[in-house]
Backbone as CSV, one residue per row, in Angstrom:
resi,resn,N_x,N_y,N_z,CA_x,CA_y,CA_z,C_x,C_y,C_z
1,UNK,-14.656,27.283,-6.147,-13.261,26.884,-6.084,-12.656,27.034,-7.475
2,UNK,-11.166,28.065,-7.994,-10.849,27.851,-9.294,-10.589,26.566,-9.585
3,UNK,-10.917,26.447,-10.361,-10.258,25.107,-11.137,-9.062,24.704,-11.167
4,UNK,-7.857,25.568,-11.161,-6.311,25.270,-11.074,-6.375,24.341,-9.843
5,UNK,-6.897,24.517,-8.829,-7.586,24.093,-7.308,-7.245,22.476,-8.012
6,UNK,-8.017,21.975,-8.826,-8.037,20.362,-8.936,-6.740,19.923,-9.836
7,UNK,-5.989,20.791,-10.017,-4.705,20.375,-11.172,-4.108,19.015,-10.047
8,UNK,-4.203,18.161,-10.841,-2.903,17.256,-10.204,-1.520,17.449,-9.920
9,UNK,-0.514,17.177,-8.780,0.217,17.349,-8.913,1.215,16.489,-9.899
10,UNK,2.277,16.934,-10.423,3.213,16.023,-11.594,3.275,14.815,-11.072
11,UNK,2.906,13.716,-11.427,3.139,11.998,-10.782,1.791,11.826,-9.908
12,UNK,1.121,12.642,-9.608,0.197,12.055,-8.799,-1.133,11.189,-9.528
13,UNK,-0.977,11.889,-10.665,-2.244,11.010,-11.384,-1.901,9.840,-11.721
14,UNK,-0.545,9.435,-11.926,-0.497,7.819,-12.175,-0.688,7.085,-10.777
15,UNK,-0.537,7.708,-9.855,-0.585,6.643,-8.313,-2.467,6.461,-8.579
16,UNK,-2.941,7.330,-8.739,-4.146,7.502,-8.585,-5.292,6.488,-9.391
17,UNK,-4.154,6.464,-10.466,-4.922,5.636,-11.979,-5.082,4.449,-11.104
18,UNK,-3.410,3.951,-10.148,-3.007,2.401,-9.810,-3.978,2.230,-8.742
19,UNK,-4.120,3.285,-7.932,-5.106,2.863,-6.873,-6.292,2.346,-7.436
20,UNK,-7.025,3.420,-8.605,-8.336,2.622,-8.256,-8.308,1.504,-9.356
21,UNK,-7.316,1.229,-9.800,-6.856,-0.190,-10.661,-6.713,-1.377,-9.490
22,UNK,-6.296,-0.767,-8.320,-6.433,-2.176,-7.375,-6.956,-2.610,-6.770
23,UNK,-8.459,-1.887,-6.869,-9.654,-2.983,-7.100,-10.485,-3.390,-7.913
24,UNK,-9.798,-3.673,-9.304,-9.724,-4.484,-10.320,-10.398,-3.718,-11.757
25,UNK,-10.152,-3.928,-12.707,-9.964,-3.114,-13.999,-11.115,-2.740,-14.267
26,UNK,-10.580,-1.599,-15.314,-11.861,-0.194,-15.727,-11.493,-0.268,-16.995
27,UNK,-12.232,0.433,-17.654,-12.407,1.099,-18.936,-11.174,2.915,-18.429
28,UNK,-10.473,3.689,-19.519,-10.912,4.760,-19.524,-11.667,5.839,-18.427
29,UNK,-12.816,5.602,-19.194,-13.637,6.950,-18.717,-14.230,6.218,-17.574
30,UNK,-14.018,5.072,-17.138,-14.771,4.196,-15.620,-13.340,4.565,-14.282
31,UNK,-12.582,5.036,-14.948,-11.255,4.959,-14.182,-11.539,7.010,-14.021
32,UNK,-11.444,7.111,-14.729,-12.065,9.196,-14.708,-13.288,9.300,-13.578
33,UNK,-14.048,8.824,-13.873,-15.348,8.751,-13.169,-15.055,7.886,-11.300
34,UNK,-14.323,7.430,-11.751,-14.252,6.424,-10.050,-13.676,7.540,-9.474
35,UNK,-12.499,8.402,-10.027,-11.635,9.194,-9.403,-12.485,10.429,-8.775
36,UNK,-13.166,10.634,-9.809,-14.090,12.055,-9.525,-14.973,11.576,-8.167
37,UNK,-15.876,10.121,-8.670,-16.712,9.887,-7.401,-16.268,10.116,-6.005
38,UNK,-14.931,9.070,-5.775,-14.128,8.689,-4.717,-13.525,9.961,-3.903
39,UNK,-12.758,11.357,-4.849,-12.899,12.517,-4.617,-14.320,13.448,-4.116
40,UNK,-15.382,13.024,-4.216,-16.158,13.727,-4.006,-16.569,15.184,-4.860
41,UNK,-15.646,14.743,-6.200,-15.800,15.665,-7.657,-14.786,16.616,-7.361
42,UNK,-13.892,16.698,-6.370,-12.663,17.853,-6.551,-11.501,17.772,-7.373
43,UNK,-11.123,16.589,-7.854,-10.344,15.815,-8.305,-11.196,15.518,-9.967
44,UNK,-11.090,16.392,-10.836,-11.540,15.716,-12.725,-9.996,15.518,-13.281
45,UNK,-10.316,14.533,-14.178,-9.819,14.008,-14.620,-9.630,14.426,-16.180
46,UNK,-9.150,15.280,-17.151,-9.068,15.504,-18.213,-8.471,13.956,-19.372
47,UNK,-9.509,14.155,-20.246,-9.144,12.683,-21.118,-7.886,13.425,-22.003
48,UNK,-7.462,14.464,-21.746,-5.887,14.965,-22.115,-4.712,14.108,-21.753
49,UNK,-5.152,13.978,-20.065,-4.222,13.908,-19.012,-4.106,12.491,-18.872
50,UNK,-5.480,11.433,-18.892,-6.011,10.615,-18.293,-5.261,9.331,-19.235
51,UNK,-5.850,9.444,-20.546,-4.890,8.625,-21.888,-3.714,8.610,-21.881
52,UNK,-3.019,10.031,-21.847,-1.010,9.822,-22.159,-0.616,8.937,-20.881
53,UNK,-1.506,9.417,-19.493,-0.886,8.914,-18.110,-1.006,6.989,-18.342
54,UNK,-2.484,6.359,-19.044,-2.387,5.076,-19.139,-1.500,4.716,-19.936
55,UNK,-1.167,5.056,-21.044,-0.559,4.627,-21.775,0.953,4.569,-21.652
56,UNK,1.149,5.713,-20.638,2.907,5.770,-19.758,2.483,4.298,-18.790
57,UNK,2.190,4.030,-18.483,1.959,3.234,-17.628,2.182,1.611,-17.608
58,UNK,0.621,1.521,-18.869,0.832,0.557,-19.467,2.797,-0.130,-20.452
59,UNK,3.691,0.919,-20.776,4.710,1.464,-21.379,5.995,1.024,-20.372
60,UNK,5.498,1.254,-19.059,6.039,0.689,-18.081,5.658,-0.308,-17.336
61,UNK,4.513,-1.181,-17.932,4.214,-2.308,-17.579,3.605,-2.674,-16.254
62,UNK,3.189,-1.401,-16.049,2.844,-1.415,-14.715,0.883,-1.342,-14.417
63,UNK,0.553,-1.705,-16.142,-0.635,-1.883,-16.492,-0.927,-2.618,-17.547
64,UNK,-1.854,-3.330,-17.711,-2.227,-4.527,-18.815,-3.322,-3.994,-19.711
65,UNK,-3.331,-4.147,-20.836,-4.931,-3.732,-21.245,-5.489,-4.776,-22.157
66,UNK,-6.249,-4.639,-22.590,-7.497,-5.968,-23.422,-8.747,-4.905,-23.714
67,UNK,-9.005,-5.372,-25.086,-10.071,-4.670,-25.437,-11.334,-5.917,-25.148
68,UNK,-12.379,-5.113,-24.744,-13.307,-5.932,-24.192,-14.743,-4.883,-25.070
69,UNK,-15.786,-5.974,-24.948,-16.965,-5.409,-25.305,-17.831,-4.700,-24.352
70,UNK,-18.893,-3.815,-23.901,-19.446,-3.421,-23.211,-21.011,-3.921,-24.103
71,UNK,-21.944,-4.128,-22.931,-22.874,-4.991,-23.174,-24.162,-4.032,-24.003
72,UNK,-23.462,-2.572,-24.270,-23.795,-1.928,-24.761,-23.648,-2.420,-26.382
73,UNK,-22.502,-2.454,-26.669,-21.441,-3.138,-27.621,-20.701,-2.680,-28.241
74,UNK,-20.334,-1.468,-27.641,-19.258,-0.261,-28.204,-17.499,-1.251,-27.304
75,UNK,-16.454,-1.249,-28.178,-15.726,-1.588,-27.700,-14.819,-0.561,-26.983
76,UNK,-14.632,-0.925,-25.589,-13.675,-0.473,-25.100,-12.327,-0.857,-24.874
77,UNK,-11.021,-0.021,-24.050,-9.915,-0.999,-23.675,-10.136,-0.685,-22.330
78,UNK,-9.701,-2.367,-22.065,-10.214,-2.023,-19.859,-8.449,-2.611,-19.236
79,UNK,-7.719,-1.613,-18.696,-7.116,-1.743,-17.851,-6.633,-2.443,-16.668
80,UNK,-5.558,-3.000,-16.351,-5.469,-3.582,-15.081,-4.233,-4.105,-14.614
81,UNK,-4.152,-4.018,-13.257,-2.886,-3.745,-12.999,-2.224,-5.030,-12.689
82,UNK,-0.768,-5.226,-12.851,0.307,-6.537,-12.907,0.469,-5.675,-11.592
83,UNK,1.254,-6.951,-11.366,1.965,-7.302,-10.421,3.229,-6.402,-10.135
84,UNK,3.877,-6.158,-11.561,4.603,-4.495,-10.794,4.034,-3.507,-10.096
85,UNK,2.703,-3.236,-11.183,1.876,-2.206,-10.926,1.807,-2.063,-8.852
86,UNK,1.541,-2.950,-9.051,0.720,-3.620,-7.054,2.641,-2.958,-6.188
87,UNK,3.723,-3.380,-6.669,4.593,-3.153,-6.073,4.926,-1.758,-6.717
88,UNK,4.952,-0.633,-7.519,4.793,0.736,-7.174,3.821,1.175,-6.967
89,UNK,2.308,0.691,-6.690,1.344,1.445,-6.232,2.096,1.688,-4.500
90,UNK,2.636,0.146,-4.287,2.664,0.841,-2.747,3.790,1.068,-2.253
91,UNK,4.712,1.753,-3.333,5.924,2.537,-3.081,5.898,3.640,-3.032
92,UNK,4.514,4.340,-4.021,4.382,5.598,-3.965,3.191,6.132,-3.324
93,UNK,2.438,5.196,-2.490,1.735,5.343,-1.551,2.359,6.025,0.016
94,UNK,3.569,4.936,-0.355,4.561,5.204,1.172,5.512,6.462,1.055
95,UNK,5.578,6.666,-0.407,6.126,8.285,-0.518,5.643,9.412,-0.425
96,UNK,4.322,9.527,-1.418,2.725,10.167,-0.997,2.534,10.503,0.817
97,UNK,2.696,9.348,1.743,1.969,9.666,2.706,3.231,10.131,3.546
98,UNK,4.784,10.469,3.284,5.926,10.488,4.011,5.666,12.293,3.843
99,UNK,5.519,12.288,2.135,5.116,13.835,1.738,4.150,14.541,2.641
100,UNK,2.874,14.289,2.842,1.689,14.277,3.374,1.895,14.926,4.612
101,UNK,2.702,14.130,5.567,3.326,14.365,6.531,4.128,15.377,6.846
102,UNK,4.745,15.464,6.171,5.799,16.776,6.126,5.092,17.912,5.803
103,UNK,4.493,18.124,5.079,3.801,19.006,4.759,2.574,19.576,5.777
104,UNK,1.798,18.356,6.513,1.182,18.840,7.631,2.145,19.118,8.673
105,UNK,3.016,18.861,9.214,4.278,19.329,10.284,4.688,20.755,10.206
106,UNK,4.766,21.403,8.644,5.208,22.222,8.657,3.781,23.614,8.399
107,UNK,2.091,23.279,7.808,1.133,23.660,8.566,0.901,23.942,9.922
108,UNK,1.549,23.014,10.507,0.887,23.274,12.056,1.993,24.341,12.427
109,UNK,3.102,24.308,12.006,3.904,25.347,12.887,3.407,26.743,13.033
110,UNK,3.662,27.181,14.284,2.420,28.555,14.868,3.858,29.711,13.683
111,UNK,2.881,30.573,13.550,3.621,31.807,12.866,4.414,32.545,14.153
């Protein structure tokens, strides 16, 4: 599969960050890695893409962060989502799946 294949579309990686933020906070590269798992690896996550998108986020308050220790003892910052966050995750869930829709409607139409 080329790789262009996994490009996100523009806005989709922040819904994506919020989803797997709402079941409860990550690190970074734990938030990259959930995405890839949960995808089944079609979906990477570039730490290009992955940083500017938290940090828009966080910017819009629609994410919290705290630096925390890992028991390793390298410090990380771990993420997590407010209470806005929770009310546009599922605004653009309901836009996502309106899209979704339309887009399969207009698949199925016979040539």
């Amino acid at each position: 599969m080329p790789s262009d294949r996994s490009d996100l579309l523009q806005g989709t990686l922040d819904m994506l960050i919020l989803k797997v933020l709402n079941r409860g906070p990550l690190h970074g590269y734990a938030i990259a890695q959930r995405i890839g798992a949960i995808s089944r690896a079609l979906l990477q996550v570039p730490q290009g893409s992955l940083y500017p998108a938290l940090h828009r986020l966080e910017n819009k308050r629609l994410l919290s962060a705290a630096w925390a220790r890992t028991p390793s003892g390298r410090d990380v910052k771990v993420y997590r989502l407010t209470t806005q966050g929770r009310r546009q995750l599922s605004e653009e869930v309901a836009d996502w799946e309106r899209l979704a829709e339309a887009i399969r409607l207009i698949l199925q139409t016979a040539e």
